[in-house]
N, C-alpha and C positions, 0 to 999 in steps of 0.2 A: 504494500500500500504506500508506503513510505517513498522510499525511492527508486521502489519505483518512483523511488519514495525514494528509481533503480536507481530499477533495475537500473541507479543505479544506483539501493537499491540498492534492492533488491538491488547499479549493479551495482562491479566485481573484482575488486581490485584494492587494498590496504597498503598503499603504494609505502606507507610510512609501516608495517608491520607484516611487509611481504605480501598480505592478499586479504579480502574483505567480501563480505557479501554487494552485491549489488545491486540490479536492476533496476535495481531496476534504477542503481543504475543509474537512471538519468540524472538524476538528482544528488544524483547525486546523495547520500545520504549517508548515513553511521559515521563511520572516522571521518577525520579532517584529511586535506586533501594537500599535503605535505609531498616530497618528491622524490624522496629517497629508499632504494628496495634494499634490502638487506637477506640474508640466506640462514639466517638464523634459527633454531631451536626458541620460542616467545608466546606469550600470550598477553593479549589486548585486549583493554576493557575500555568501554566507551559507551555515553548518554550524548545524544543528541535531539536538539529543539528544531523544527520545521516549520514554515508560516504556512504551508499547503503542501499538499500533493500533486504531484505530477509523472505521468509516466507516457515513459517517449514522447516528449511536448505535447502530452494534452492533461489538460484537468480537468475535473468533474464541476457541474454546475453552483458549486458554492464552495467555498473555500473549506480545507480539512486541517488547520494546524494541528499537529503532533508530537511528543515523546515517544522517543526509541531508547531502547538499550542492548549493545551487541560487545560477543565474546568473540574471540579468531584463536582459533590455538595452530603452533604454525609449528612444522619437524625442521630439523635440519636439512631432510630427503627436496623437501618442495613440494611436497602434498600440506595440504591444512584442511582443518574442518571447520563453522563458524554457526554463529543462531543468535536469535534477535528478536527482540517483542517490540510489538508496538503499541500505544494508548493515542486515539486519534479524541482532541479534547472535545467534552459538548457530548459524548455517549456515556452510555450507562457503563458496558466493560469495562472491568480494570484494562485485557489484553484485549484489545482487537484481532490482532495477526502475531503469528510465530512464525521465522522464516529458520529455516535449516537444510545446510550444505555442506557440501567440499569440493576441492579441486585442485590443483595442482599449479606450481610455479615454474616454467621453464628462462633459463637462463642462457640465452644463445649465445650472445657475447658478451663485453661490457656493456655495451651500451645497448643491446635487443634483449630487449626480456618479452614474456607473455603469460597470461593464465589462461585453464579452463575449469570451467566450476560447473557444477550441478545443484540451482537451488530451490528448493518445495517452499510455499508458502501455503500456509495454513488459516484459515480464514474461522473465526467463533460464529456462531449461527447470529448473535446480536450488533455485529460487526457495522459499520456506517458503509455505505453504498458509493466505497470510493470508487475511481474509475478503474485502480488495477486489481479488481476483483473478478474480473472475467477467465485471468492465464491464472495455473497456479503450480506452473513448471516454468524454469528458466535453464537453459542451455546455454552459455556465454564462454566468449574464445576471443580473449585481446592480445595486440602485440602492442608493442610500444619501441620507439625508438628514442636515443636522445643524440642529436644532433653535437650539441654543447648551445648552440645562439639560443634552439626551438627544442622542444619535448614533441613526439607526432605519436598516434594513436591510434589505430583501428579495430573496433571492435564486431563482431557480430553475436546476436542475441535470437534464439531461436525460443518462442513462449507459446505454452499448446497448455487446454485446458479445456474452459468452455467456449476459448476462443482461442485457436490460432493464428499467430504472428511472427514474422520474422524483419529485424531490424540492423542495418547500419549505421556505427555510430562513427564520426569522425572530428578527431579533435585534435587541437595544436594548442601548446601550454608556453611560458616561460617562467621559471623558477629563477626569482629572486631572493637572496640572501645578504643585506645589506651588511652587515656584522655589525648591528648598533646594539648596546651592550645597555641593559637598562635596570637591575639592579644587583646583579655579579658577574660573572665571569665565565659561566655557565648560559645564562639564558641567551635568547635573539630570537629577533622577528624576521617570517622571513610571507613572504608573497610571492603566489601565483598563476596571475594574470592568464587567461584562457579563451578559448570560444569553441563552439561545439556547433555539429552537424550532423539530423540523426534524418535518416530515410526511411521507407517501410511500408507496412501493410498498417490497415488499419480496422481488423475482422471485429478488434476489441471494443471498436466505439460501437458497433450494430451490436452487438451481444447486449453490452450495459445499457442501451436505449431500450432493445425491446423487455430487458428484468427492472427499470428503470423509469418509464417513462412518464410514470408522475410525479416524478422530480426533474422533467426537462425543461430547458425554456427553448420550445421550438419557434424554429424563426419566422415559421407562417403561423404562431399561435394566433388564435382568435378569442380577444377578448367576451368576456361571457358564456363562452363555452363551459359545461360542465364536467369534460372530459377534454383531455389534449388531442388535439387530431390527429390524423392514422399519420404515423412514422412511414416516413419515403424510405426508398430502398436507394442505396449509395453501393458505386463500385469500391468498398471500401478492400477488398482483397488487392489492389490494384496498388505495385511500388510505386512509393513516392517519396518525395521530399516532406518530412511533415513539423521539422523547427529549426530553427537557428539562435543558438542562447552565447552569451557573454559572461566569463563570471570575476569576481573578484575575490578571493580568498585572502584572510590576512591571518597569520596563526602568532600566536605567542610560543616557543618550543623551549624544554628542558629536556634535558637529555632521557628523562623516561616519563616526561609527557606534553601534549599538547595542548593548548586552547586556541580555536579558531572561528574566526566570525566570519561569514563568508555572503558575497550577495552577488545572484545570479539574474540576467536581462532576458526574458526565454520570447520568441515571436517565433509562435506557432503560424504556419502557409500549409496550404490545401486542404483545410478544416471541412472532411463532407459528414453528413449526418449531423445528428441531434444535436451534439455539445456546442455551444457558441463562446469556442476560447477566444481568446484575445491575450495582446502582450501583456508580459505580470512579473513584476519583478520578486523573487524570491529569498527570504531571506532564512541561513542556518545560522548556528551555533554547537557547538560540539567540543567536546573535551574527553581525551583518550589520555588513558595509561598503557605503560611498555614495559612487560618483563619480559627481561630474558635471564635464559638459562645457562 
């Protein structure tokens, strides 16, 4: 729900603790978004604040801020396993969503690395009717390269459930580390400047409208109507471009942990069917801990 909430969310990547759940991902979500992989034996603890949900650039008709909390435990090998609850605020559950996974870290060179993961999300029968409640599998497979100037990123995202999806995500970062020293010798701030490009299918916005649809605000609604009018059918199976976001991460780091506030520009394009997104700027907060072993 979360990041997808992703995927990402759900996704997939704990770039600062070796690998993280994702998806979904887009959002970017649970750990902070620091830039550094390490091949270590660790385990990461981490609470994260959301202003909304968002998966693969779309959101649901009304905004969902959220509390998450996620574990990573990571081998020396490059397998890891991870899981994560969420509480979207404004419902009754404590836990909304439980997401649990694993997958593995490959390290090609210095500078190419990649994971693939495998993550279930779990949804409570009292759960709010966010929009990534349709998949409740996630298949994810990123590489990543670093340049030195540019960080670049491809990922692909394979979600099957009561709706299948598959998506591309493409991202270009720069990791700044100023070394400004603010009250020992140990801490610093460091930013990571970004922007993202996710492509795809889009079976999941027809799933959530037709389980949905009297929480939509359809764009031919007619006022006085007692019922919402019949839901049009959209080639949403059909690839596409479906957002283009901007983000701004600024973390505070210690050597075994993080605080980062981070704020992301998301303009959703080729918006068919029910939902009526628009640009929205998003706002995290997150703070992880780092053992290692």
């Amino acid at each position: 729900m979360k990041n997808y909430i992703i995927i990402s969310l759900l996704l997939v990547i704990c770039n600062a603790a070796t690998a993280t759940p994702g998806t979904h991902r887009d959002t970017n979500r649970t750990v902070a978004d620091t830039d550094s992989v390490v091949r270590k034996q660790s385990v990461s603890l981490g609470v994260n604040y959301g202003s909304d949900i968002q998966f693969f650039g779309r959101t649901g008709p009304v905004k969902y801020p959220y509390m998450s909390a996620d574990a990573i435990y990571n081998f020396k090998s490059g397998f890891f396993i991870y899981g994560s609850v969420v509480q979207v605020f404004g419902y009754t559950p404590v836990i909304d969503e439980v997401d649990a996974g694993a997958g593995y870290l490959f390290k090609y060179t210095k500078n190419f690395t990649g994971t693939f993961s495998y993550t279930h999300f779990f949804f409570t029968d009292q759960a709010p009717p966010v929009i990534v409640s349709a998949s409740s599998n996630d298949i994810n497979f990123k590489n990543s390269y670093d340049w030195g100037v540019l960080k670049t990123a491809g990922t692909f995202d394979y979600l099957f459930g009561d709706a299948n999806d598959y998506f591309l995500t493409f991202s270009i970062s720069k990791y700044i580390e100023p070394g400004w020293k603010l009250f020992g010798d140990q801490d610093y701030l460091s930013f990571n400047p970004g922007a993202n490009l996710i492509m795809g299918t889009q079976n999941f916005v027809g799933r959530y409208a037709a389980e949905h649809s009297s929480e939509l605000f359809y764009q031919d609604y007619i006022p006085g109507l007692d019922a919402p009018p019949p839901f049009r059918d959209f080639d949403n199976g059909r690839f596409n471009i479906l957002n283009y976001s901007f983000k701004l991460p600024i973390a505070y780091n210690m050597p075994h942990y993080t605080f980062e506030a981070s704020w992301k520009y998301s303009l959703p394009v080729n918006v068919d069917g029910a939902l009526r997104n628009h640009r929205e700027v998003f706002f995290n907060l997150t703070f992880y801990y780092l053992f290692f072993k």
